[in-house]
LUMVEXLUM-479258 format. One record per atom (N, C-alpha, C, CB): residue number from 1; residue in one letter; atom name; x, y, z. Coordinates in pm, 1 decimal. Glycine has a CB too. Example, Ala and Ser with C-alpha at 12.3 -4.5 7.8 and 13.67 -1.06 7.14 Angstrom:
residues 2
ATOM   seq   type   atom          x          y          z
ATOM     1      a      N     1319.0     -569.0      780.0
ATOM     1      a     CA     1230.0     -450.0      780.0
ATOM     1      a      C     1320.0     -330.0      780.0
ATOM     1      a     CB     1130.8     -447.3      904.6
ATOM     2      s      N     1285.0     -225.0      708.0
ATOM     2      s     CA     1367.0     -106.0      714.0
ATOM     2      s      C     1290.0        3.0      787.0
ATOM     2      s     CB     1408.4      -59.8      572.5
//
This chain:
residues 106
ATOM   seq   type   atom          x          y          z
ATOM     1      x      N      -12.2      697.4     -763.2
ATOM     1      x     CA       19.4      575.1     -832.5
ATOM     1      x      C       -2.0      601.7     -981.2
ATOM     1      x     CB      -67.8      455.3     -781.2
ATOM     2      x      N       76.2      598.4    -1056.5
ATOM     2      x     CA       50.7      650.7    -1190.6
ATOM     2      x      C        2.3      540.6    -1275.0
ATOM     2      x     CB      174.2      714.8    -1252.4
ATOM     3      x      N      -66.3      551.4    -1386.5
ATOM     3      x     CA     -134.6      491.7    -1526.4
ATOM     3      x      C      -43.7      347.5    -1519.6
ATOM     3      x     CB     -102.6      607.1    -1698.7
ATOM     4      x      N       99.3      329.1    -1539.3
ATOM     4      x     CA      176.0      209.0    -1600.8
ATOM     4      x      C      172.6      122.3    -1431.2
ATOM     4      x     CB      371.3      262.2    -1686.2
ATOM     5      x      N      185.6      173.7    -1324.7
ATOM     5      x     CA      174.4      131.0    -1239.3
ATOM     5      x      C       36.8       22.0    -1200.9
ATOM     5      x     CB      197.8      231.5    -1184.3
ATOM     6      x      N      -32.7      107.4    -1210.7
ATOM     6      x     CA     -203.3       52.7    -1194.7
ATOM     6      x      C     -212.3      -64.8    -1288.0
ATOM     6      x     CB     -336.0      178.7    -1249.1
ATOM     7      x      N     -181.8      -39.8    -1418.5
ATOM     7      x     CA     -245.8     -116.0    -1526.0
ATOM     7      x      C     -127.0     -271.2    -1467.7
ATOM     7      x     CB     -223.3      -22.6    -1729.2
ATOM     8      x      N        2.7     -255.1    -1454.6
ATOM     8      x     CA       48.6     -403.8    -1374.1
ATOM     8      x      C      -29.6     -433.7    -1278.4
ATOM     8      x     CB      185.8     -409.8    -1304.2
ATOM     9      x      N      -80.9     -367.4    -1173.9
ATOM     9      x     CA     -162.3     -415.1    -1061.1
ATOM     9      x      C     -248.7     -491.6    -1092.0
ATOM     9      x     CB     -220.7     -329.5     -992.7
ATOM    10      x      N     -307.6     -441.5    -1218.4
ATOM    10      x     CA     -418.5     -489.5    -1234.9
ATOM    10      x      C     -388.5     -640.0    -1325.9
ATOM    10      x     CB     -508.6     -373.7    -1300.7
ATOM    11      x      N     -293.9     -600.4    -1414.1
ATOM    11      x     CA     -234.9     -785.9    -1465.3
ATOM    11      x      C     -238.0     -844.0    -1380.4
ATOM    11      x     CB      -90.5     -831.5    -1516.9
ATOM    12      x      N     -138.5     -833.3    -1261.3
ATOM    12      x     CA     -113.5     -940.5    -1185.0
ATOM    12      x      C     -215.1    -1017.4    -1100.9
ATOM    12      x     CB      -26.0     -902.5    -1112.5
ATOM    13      x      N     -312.3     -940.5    -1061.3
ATOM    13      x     CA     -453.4     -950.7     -979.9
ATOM    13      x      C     -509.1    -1081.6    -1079.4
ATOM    13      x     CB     -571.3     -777.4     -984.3
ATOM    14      x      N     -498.6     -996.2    -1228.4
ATOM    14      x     CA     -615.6    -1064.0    -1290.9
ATOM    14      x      C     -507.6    -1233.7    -1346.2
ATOM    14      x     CB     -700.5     -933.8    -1455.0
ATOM    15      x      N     -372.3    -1260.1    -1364.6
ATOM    15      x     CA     -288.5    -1346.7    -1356.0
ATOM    15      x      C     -318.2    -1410.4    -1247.6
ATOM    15      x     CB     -173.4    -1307.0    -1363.6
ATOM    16      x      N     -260.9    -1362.0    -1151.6
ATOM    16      x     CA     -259.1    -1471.8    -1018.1
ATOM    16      x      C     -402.4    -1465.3     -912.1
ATOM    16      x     CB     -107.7    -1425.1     -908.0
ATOM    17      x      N     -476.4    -1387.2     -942.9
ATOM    17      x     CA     -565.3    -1400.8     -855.9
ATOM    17      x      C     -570.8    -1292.0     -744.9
ATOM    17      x     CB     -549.0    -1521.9     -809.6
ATOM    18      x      N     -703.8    -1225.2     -705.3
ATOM    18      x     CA     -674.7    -1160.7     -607.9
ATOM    18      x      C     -603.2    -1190.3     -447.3
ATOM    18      x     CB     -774.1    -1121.4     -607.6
ATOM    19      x      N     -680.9    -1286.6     -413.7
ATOM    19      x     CA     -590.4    -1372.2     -320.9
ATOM    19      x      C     -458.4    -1430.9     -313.9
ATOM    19      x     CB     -638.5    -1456.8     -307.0
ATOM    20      x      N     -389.5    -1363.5     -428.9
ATOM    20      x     CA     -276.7    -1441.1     -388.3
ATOM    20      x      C     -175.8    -1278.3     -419.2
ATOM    20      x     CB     -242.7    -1617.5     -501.2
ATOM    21      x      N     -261.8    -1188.2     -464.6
ATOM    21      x     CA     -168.8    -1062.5     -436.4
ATOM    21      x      C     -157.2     -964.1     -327.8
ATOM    21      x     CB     -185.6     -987.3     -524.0
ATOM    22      x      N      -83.8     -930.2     -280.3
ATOM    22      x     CA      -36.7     -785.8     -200.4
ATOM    22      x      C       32.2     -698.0     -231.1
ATOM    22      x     CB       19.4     -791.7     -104.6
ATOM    23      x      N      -19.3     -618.4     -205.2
ATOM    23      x     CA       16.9     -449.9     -243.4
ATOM    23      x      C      110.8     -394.6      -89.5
ATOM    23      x     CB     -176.8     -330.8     -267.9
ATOM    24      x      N      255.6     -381.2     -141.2
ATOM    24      x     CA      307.2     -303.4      -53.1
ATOM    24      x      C      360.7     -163.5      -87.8
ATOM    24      x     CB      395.0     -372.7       -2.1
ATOM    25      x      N      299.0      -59.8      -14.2
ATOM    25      x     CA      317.0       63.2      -80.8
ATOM    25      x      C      418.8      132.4       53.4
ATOM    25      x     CB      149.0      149.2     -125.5
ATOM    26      x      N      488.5      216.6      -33.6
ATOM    26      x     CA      594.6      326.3       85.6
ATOM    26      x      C      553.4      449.1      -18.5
ATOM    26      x     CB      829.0      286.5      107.3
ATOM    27      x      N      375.4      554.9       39.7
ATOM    27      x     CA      442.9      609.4       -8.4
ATOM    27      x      C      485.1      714.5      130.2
ATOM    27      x     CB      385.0      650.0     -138.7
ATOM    28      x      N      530.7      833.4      105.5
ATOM    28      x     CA      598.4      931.5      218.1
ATOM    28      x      C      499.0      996.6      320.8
ATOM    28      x     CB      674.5     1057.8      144.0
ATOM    29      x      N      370.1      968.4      316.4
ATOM    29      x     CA      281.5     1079.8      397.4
ATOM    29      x      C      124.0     1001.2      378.5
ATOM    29      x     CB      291.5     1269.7      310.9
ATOM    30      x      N       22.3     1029.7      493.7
ATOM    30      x     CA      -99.6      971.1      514.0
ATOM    30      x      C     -149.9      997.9      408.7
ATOM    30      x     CB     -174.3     1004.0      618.7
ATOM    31      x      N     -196.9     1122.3      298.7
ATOM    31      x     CA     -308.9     1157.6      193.7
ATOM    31      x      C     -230.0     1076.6       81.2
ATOM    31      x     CB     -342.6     1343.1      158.2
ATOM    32      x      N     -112.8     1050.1       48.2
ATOM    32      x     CA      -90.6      964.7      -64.1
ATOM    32      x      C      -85.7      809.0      -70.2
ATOM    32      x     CB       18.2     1002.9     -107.0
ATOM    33      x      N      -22.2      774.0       98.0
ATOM    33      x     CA     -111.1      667.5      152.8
ATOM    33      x      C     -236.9      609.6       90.4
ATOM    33      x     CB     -150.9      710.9      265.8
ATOM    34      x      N     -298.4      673.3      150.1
ATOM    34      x     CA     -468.3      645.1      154.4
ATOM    34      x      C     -551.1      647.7       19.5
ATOM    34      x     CB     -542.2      763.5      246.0
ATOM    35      x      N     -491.2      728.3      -84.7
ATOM    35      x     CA     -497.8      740.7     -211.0
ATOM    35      x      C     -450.5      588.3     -298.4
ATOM    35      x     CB     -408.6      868.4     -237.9
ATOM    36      x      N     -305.6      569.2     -233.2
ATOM    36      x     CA     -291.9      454.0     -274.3
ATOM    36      x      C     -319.2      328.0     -268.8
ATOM    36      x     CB     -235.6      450.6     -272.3
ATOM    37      x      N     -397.4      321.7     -170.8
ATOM    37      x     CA     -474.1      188.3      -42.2
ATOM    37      x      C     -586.9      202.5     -115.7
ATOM    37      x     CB     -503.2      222.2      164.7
ATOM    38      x      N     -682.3      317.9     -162.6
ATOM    38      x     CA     -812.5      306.0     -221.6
ATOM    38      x      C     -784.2      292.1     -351.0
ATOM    38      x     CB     -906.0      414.6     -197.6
ATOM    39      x      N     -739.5      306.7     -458.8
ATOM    39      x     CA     -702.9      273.0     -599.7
ATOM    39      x      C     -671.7      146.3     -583.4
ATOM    39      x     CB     -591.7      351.5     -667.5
ATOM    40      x      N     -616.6       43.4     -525.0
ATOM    40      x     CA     -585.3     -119.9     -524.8
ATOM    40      x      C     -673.1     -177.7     -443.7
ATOM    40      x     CB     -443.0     -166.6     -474.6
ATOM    41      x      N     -775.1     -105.5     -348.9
ATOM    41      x     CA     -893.3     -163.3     -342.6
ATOM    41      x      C    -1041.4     -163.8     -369.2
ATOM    41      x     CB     -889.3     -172.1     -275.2
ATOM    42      x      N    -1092.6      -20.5     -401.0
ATOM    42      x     CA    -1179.9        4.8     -444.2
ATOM    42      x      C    -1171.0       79.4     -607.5
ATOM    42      x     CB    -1229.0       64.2     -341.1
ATOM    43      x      N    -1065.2      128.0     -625.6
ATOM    43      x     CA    -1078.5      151.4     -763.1
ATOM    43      x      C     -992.4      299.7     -783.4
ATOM    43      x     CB    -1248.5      155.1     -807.0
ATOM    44      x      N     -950.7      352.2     -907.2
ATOM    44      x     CA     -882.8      501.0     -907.6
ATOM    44      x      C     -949.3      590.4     -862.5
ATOM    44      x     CB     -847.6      554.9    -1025.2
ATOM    45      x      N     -946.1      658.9     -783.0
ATOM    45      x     CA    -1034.8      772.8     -709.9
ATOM    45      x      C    -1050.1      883.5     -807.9
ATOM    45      x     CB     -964.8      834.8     -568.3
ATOM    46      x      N     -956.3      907.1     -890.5
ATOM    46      x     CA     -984.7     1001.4     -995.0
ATOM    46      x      C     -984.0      967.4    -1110.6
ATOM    46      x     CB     -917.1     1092.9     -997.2
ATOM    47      x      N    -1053.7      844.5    -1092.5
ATOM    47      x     CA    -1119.0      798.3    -1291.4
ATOM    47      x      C    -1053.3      818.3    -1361.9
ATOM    47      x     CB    -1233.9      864.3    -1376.3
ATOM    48      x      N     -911.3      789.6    -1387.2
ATOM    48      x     CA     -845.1      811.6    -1487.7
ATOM    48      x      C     -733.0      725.0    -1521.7
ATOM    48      x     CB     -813.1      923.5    -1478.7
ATOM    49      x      N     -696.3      619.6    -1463.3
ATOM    49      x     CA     -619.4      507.6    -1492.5
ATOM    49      x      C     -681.9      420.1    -1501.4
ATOM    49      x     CB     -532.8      476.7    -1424.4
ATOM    50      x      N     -617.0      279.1    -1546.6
ATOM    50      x     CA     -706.1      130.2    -1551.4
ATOM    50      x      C     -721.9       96.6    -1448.1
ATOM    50      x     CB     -657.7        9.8    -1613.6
ATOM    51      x      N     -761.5      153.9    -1352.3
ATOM    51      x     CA     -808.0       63.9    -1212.4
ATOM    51      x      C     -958.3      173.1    -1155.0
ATOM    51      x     CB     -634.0       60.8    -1055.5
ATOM    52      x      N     -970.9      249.2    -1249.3
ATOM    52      x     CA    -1090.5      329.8    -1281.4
ATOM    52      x      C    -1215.0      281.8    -1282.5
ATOM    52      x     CB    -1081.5      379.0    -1390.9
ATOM    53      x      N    -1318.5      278.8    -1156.7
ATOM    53      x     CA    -1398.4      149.0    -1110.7
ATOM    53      x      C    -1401.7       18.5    -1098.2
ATOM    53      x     CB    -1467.8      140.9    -1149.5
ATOM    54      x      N    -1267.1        5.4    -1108.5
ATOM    54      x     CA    -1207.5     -155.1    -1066.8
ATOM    54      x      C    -1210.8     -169.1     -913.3
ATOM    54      x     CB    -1031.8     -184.5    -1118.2
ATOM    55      x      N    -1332.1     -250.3     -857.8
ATOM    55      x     CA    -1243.5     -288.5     -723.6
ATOM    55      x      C    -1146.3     -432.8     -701.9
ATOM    55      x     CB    -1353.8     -296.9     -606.2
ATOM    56      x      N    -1032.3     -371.9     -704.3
ATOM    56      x     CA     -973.5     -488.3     -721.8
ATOM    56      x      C     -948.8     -586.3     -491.4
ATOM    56      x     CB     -787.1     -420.1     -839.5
ATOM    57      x      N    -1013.7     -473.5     -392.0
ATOM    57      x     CA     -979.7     -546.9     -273.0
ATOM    57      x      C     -824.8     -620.5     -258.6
ATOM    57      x     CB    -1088.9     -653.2     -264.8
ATOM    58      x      N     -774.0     -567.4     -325.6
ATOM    58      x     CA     -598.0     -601.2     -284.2
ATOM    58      x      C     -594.5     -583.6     -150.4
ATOM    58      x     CB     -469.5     -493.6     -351.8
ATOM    59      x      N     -530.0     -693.3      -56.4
ATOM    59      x     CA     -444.2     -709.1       53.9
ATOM    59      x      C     -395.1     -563.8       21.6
ATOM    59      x     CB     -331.5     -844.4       56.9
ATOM    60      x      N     -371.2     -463.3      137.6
ATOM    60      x     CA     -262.3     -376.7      146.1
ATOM    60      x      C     -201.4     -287.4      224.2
ATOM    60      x     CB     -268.4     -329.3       82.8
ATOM    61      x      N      -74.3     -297.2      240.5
ATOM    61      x     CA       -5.7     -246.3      348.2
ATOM    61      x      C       96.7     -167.9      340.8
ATOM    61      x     CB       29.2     -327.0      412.5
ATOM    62      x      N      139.2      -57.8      473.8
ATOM    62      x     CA      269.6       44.1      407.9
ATOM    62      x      C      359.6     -101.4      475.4
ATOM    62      x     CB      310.9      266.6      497.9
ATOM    63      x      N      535.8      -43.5      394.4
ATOM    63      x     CA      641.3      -89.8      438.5
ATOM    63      x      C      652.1      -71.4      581.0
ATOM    63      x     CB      738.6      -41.1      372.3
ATOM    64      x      N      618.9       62.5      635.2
ATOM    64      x     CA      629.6       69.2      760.4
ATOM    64      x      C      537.3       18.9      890.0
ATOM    64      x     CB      643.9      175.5      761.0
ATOM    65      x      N      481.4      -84.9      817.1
ATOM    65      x     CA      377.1     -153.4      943.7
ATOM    65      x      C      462.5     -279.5      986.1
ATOM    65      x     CB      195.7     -212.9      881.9
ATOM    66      x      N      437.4     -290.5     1060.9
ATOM    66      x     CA      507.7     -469.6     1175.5
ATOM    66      x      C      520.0     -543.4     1100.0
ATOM    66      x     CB      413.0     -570.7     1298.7
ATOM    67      x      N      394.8     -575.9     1052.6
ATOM    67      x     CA      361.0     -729.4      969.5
ATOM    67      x      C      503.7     -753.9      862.1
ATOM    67      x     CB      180.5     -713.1      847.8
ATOM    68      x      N      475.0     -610.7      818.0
ATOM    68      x     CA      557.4     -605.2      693.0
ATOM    68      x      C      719.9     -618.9      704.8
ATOM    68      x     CB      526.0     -470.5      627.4
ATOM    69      x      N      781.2     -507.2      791.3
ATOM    69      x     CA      879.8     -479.6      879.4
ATOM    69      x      C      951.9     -634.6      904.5
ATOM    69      x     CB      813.3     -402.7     1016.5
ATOM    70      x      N      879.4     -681.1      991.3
ATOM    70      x     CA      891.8     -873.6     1047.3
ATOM    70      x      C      973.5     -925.2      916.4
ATOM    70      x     CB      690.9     -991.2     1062.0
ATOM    71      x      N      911.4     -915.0      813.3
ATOM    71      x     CA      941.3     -991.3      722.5
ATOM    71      x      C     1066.1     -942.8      617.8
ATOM    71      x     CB      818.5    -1013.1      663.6
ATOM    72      x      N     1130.8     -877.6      668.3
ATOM    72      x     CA     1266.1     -787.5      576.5
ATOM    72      x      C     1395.3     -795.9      641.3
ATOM    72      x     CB     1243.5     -611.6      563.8
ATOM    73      x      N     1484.2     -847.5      603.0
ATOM    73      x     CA     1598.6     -852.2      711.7
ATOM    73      x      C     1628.9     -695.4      744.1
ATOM    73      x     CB     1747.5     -937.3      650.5
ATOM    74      x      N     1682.5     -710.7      910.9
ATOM    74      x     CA     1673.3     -616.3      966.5
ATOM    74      x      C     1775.1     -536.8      957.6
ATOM    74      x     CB     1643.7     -638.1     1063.2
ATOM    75      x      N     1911.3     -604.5      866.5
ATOM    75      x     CA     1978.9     -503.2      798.6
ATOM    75      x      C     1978.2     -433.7      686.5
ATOM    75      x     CB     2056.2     -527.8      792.9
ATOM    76      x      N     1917.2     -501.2      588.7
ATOM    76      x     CA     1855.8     -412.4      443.7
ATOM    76      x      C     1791.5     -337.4      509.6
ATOM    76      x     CB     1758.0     -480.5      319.3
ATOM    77      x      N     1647.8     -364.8      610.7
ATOM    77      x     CA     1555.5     -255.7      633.7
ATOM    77      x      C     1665.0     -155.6      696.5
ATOM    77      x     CB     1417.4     -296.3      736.2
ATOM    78      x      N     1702.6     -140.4      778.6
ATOM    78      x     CA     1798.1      -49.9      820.3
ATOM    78      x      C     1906.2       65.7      720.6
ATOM    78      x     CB     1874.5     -142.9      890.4
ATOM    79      x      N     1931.8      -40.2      634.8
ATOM    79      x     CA     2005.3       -2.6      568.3
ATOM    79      x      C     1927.3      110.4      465.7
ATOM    79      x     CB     2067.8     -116.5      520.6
ATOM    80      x      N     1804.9       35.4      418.0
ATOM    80      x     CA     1751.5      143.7      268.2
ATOM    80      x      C     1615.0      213.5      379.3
ATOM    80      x     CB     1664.1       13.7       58.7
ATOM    81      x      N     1549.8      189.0      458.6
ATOM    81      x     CA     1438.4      223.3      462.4
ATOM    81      x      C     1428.9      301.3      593.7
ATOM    81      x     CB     1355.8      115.5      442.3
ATOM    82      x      N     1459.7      251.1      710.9
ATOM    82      x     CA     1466.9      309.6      864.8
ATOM    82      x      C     1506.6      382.1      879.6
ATOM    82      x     CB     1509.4      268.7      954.6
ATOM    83      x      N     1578.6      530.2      777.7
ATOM    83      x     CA     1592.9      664.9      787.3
ATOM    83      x      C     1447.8      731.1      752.6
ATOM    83      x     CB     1710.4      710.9      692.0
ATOM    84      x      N     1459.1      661.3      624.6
ATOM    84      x     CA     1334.4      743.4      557.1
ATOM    84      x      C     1187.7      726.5      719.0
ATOM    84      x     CB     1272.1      623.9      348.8
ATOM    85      x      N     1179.3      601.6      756.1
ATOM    85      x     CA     1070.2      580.4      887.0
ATOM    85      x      C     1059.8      712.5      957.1
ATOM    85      x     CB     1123.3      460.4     1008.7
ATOM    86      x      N     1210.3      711.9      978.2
ATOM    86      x     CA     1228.1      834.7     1128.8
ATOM    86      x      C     1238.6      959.9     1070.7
ATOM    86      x     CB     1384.1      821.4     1240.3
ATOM    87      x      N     1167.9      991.9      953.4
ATOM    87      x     CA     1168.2     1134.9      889.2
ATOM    87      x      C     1084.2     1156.4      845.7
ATOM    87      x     CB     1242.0     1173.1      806.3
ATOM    88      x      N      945.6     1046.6      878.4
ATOM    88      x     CA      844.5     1108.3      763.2
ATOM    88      x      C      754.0     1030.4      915.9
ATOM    88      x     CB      833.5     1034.9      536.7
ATOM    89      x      N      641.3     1054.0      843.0
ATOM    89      x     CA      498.5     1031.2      963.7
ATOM    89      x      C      474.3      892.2      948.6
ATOM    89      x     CB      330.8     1123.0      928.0
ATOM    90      x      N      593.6      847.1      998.0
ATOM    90      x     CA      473.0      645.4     1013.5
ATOM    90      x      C      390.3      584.4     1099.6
ATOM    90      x     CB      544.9      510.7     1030.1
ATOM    91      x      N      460.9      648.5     1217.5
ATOM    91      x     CA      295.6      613.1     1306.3
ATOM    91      x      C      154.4      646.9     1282.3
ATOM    91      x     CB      290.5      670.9     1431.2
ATOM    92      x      N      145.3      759.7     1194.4
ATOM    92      x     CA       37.8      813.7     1128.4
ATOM    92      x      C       -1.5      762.2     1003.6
ATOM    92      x     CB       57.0      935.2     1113.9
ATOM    93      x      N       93.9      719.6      951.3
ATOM    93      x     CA       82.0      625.3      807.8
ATOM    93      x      C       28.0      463.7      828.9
ATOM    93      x     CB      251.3      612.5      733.4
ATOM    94      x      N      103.2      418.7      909.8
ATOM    94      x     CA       31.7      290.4      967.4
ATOM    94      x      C      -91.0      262.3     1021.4
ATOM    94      x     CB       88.3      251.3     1050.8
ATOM    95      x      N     -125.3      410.2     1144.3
ATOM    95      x     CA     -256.2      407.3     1180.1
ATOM    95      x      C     -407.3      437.7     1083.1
ATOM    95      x     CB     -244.2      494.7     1278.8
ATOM    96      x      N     -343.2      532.6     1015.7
ATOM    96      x     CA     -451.5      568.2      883.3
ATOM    96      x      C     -479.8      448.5      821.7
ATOM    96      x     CB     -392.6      670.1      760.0
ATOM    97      x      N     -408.4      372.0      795.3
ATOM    97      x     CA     -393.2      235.0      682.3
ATOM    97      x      C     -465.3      129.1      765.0
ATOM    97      x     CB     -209.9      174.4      640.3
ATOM    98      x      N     -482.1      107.8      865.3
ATOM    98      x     CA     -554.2       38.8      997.7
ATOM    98      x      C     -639.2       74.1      946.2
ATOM    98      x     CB     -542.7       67.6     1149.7
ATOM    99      x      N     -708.1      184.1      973.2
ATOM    99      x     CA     -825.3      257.3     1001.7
ATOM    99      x      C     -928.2      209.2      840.0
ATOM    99      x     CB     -775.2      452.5     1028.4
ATOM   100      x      N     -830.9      226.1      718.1
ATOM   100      x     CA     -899.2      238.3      628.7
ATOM   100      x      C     -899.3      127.7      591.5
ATOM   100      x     CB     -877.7      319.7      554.1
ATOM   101      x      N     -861.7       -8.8      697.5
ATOM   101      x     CA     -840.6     -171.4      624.8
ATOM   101      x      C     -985.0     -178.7      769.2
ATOM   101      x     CB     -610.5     -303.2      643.1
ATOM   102      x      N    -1044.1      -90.5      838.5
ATOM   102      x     CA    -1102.0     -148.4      956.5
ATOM   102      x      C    -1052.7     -223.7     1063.9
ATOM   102      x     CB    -1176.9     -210.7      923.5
ATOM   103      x      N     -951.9     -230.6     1105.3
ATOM   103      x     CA     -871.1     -242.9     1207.1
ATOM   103      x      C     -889.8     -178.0     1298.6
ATOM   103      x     CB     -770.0     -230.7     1186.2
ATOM   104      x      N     -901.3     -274.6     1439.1
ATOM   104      x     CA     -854.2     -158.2     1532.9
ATOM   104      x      C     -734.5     -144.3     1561.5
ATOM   104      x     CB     -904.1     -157.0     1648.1
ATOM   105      x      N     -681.5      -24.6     1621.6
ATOM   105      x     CA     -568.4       43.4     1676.9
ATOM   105      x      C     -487.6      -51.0     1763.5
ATOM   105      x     CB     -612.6      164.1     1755.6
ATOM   106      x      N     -328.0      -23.3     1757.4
ATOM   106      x     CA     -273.2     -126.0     1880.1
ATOM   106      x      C     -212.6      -55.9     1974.9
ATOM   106      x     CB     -167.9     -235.3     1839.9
//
C-alpha cells in the first residue's frame, strides 16, 4: 500500500469516522494481503508511511470474500474480477484474512 494511498485512508477515517469506513483490498496473494489488513488496522508495519503507529482498526476485507462478492453485480464481478479469482490464491486469501480479523473458518 504505498505513502499517497495510506495518507487518504487515513483522511477518510479521520473525516468520517472509523466506523463508518471499510477497507476493501484486492491485493493478488496472502503476504500482501495481510500486509495490507495490518497497515489499516494496526498501523504501517514498516514505519514509513502516515499510518506509521496509527491504529486505525478499519473494517477489512479482500474483494474475494462472500460478504463482499454478495454485494457487486454479478456481471461486472464477472466481467473485471472472476478471472483474476480463478488465477490467483483466494481461498487462501480469504482464509488468511479470517484468521487475521479472528474469525473462524467456514
Amino acid at each position: 500500500m504505498d505513502l499517497e494511498v495510506q495518507g487518504r485512508i487515513k483522511e477518510l477515517a479521520e473525516q468520517y469516522g472509523r466506523d463508518d469506513v471499510v477497507v476493501i483490498l484486492g491485493a493478488p496473494n496472502v503476504d500482501s494481503s495481510l500486509i495490507q489488513f495490518e497497515t489499516v488496522t494496526k498501523g504501517d508495519p514498516t514505519y514509513a508511511g502516515p499510518l506509521a503507529g496509527v491504529e486505525l482498526g478499519l473494517r477489512t476485507f479482500h474483494v474475494f470474500e462472500p460478504e463482499v462478492k454478495s454485494l457487486i453485480n454479478p456481471e461486472r464481478y464477472g466481467e473485471l474480477i472472476e478471472t483474476l479469482e480463478l488465477g490467483l490464491e483466494a481461498d487462501t486469501i480469504v482464509e488468511a484474512l479470517r484468521k487475521a480479523r479472528g474469525e473462524q473458518s467456514q
